[in-house]
C-alpha positions, 0 to 999 in steps of 0.5 A: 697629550695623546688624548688632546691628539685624539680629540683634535683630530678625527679617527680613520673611521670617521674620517673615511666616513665623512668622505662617504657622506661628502662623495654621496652628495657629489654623486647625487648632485652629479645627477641633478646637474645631469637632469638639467642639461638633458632636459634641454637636449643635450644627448646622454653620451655628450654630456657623459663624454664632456663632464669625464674629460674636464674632471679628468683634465683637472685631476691630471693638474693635480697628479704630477708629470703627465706621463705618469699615466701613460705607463703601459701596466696602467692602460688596462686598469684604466681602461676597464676602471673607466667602463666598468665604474663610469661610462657605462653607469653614468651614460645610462643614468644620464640617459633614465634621469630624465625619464624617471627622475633623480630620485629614482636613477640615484636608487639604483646607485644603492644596489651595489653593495649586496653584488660587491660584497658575494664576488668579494666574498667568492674570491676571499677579500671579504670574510662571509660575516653573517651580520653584514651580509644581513645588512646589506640586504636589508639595504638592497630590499629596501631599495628594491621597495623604493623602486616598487613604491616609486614605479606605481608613483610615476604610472605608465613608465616603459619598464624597459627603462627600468630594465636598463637601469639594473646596468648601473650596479652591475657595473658598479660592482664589477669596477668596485672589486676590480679597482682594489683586486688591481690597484697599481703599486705606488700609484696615488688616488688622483692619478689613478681618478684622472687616468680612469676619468680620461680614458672613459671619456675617450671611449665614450668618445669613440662610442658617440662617433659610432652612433653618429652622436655629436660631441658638439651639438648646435643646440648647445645653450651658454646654460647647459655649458656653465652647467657642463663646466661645474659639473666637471668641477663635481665630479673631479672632486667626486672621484677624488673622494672616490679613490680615496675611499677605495684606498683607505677601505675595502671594496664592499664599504666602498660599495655603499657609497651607492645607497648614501647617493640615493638617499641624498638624490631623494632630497635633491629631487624634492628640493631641486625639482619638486619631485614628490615621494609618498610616505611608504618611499621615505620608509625605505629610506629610513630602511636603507640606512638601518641596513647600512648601521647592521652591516657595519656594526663592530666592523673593520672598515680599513 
């Protein structure tokens, strides 16, 4: 009986990493979607505000009583988790997407885990395994390669932009060990996406008043709202899939949900937009997933 169970029904392990895999394929899809509606002029922080709230608004459905979420302990986690691991990282993204590609934006997604993984380790939720920290590495460099091979690729890029793109996994970093060091007690996942998703909208709201962006432009097209509309559907499901993997794991395996995203926003970018990659740019693909396989080799993950 207990080895029919066990066929039947999927590991831990295996569980948490499909929903790594599903997550990174929501990340990446998140954007596309993000490319093709500001593409079309709608400004970054509009798009970022309007695609948190409606995420946000269809997790609180799913989170029972909204008053739950307004618990005084749990406005500062909100606050700080919505920054540091969405309006800061989606905003620039949305924003460098449409000047480097899907591709390249989805890449700095990958470079979190090396940064997770030393302030985890300073602060002693991580062990200093040598095994993972090598593979992490690898994992970093490799990126650090794609972005090289990817610059030469697009020519005369401002490097400016390649600057502002080391924001997204130094945010990511912070709101990854930040969420798990601070996760309220008796509190589940889809409260904690939907208060987090709500509040950065709220301050990117607050963010586009100040720099006169509108939250309504009049440019505004019925495609770029279906596009608004489904891209609130992803990325509900993407933070879903987010806290869930945040609960059952530790901050550093969470981390690498960055380097799967890039990995599949190369794809999407050849599929989608026919972005072209050379053959070096696949091998640090390939270099990336090597260094995720050493760094999780004989490891526990829960």
């Amino acid at each position: 009986m207990t080895v029919e169970a066990q066929r039947i029904y999927p590991s831990p392990h295996m569980v948490l990493w499909g929903l790594l895999l599903i997550n990174g394929f929501l990340i990446a899809l998140m954007l596309a979607l993000s490319k093709s509606a500001t593409s079309q002029g709608m400004p970054a922080i509009t798009y970022a505000f309007w695609q948190t709230l409606l995420a946000g608004f269809i997790l609180l459905l799913r989170s029972g009583p909204p008053q739950v979420l307004l618990k005084r302990r749990l406005t500062t986690y909100f606050l700080i988790s919505g920054l540091a691991g969405i309006a800061i990282p989606n905003t620039t993204a949305f924003y460098l997407v449409t000047k480097l590609g899907a591709g390249f934006t989805g890449i700095m997604y990958a470079l979190p885990p090396i940064f997770t993984f030393l302030i985890a380790a300073s602060m002693g939720l991580e062990k200093r395994r040598w095994q993972k920290l090598i593979g992490l590495s690898i994992a970093v460099v490799a990126c650090g390669w794609i972005v090289l091979q990817r610059h030469a690729d697009v020519g005369e890029s401002n490097p400016a932009w390649y600057i502002l793109g080391i924001l997204i996994p130094v945010a990511l970093s912070i709101g990854n060990v930040y969420r798990s060091v601070a996760w309220p007690a008796q509190t589940g996942p889809t409260a904690l996406a939907a208060g987090t998703l709500l509040a950065s909208a709220a301050s990117l709201g607050v963010f586009a008043l100040i720099t006169g962006t509108p939250l309504l432009p009049d440019t505004t097209t019925p495609d770029v709202l279906a596009i608004v509309v489904v891209q609130g559907v992803v990325t509900a499901l993407a933070y879903l899939c987010a806290f869930e993997i945040q609960r059952r794991s530790n901050p550093v395996f969470f981390s690498q949900l960055g380097a799967v995203a890039a990995v599949f926003g190369l794809l999407i970018g050849v599929i989608w937009f026919g972005e072209e990659y050379s053959m070096m740019i696949w091998l640090g693909v390939a270099m990336v997933i090597a260094g995720l396989r050493v760094s999780n080799r004989s490891a526990t993950t829960a």
